[in-house]
N, C-alpha and C positions, 0 to 999 in steps of 0.2 A: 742065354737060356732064360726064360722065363718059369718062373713059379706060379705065380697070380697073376692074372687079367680081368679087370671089370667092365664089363661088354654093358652098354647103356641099351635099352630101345625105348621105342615111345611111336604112340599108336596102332600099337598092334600088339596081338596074345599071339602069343608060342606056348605049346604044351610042352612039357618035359621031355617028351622021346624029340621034339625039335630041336631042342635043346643040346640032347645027346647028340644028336646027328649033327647038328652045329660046330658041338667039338671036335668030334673025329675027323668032320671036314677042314679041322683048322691046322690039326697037327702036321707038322714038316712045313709050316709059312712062317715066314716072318711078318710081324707086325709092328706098328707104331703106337702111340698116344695118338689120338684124333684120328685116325684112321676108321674108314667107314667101310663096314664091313655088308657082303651080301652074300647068303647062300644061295643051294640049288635052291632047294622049294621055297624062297624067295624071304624068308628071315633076314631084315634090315638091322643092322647093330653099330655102336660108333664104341672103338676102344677109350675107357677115359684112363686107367689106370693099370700099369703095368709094375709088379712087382717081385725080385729077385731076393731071396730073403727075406732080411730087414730093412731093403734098398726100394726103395720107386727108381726107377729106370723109365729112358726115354721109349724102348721097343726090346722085339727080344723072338725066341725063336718059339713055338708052342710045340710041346711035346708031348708023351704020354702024361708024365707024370704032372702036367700044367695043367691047372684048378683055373673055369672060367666060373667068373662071378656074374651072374645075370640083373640088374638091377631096372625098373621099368621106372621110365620118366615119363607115366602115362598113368592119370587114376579117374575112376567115378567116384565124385563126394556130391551129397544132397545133404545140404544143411536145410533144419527146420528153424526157422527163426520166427518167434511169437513175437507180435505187435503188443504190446499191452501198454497199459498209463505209467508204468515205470522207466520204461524206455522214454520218456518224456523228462524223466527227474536229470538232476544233476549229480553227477557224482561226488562224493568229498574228495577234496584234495587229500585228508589222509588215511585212504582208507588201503595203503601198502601193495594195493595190487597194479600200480602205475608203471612199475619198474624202478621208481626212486630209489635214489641212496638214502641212510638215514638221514633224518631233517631237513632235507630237501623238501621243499613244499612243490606239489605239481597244480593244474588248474583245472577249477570247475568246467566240467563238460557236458554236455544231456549223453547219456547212454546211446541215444542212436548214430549221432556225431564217432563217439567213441567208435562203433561196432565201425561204420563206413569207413573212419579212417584206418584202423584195424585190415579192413577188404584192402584200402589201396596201399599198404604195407606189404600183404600177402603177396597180389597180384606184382608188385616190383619185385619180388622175393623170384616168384615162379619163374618170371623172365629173366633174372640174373643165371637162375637155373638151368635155363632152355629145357623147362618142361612143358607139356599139353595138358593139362588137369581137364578134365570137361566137371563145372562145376554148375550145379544147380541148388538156386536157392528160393525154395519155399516161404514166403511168411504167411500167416494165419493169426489170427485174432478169434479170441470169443467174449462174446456180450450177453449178459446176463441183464432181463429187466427184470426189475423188481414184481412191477404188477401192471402186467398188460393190457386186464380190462378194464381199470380205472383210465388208461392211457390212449383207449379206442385202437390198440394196435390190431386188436382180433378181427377187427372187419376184414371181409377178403374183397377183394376187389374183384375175383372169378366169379358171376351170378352162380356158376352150376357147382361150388364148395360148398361142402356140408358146414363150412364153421366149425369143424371140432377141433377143440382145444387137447393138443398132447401134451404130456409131462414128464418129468424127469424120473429117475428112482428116486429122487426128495419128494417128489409132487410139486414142483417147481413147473410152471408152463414154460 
């Protein structure tokens, strides 16, 4: 008899009431670990985890009283990552956020270095995981010139621009 099962999916939303109806399609079956599960209305699931009390077990029987755990190995993340002159610095070795033990020295690295190696960290992480993440990453940059007219940036290149110079809430062009 099973207590808890943790049903994985990934690539696909299921609403709640799927979910219910999930369950009660499950009761009176036996199941395993790794078993790959499908409903009617077409909910794809893989059991990872089966649990009888305080016991992990290999499989087990689903009943009323069996608690499925729904967990999604499927997410949307956008990270916005700003380009700026910092990302260009190097970091100090002791600046504790490297993961070091005490007085372990670690080594100089530019921040963008860092971030990239950080991504292919992640991405061996996700694939250990057998997860789908659809990740999107954004960078952007902003440039502030000091003084645009001394610099001839204001020329337009369009004959038919009026040349009007816009500005900021500083009065910054």
């Amino acid at each position: 008899r099973a207590d808890f099962i943790t049903v994985t999916i990934k690539d696909q939303f299921i609403s709640r009431g799927e979910m219910f109806q999930f369950q009660i399609a499950m009761r009176g079956r036996w199941v395993y670990e790794g078993q790959r599960l499908v409903s009617r209305q077409g909910v794809r699931g893989t059991v990872k985890g089966i649990r009888n009390g305080d016991q992990s077990i290999k499989s087990g029987v689903v009943t009323d009283q069996t608690k499925l755990t729904f967990r999604s190995r499927s997410a949307r993340i956008i990270w916005l990552v700003q380009i700026s002159s910092e990302m260009w610095d190097y970091a100090s070795p002791y600046d504790g956020r490297n993961g070091l033990g005490e007085g372990e020295v670690g080594s100089c690295e530019i921040y963008f270095d860092k971030f990239v190696k950080f991504m292919a960290r992640l991405f061996e992480k996700w694939k250990e995981l057998e997860v789908t993440h659809s990740l999107t990453v954004i960078f952007f940059s902003r440039t502030h010139i000091a003084d645009c007219r001394s610099q001839g940036l204001l020329n337009s290149p369009n004959p038919n621009d009026d040349s009007s110079v816009y500005v900021d809430t500083d009065g910054r062009p």
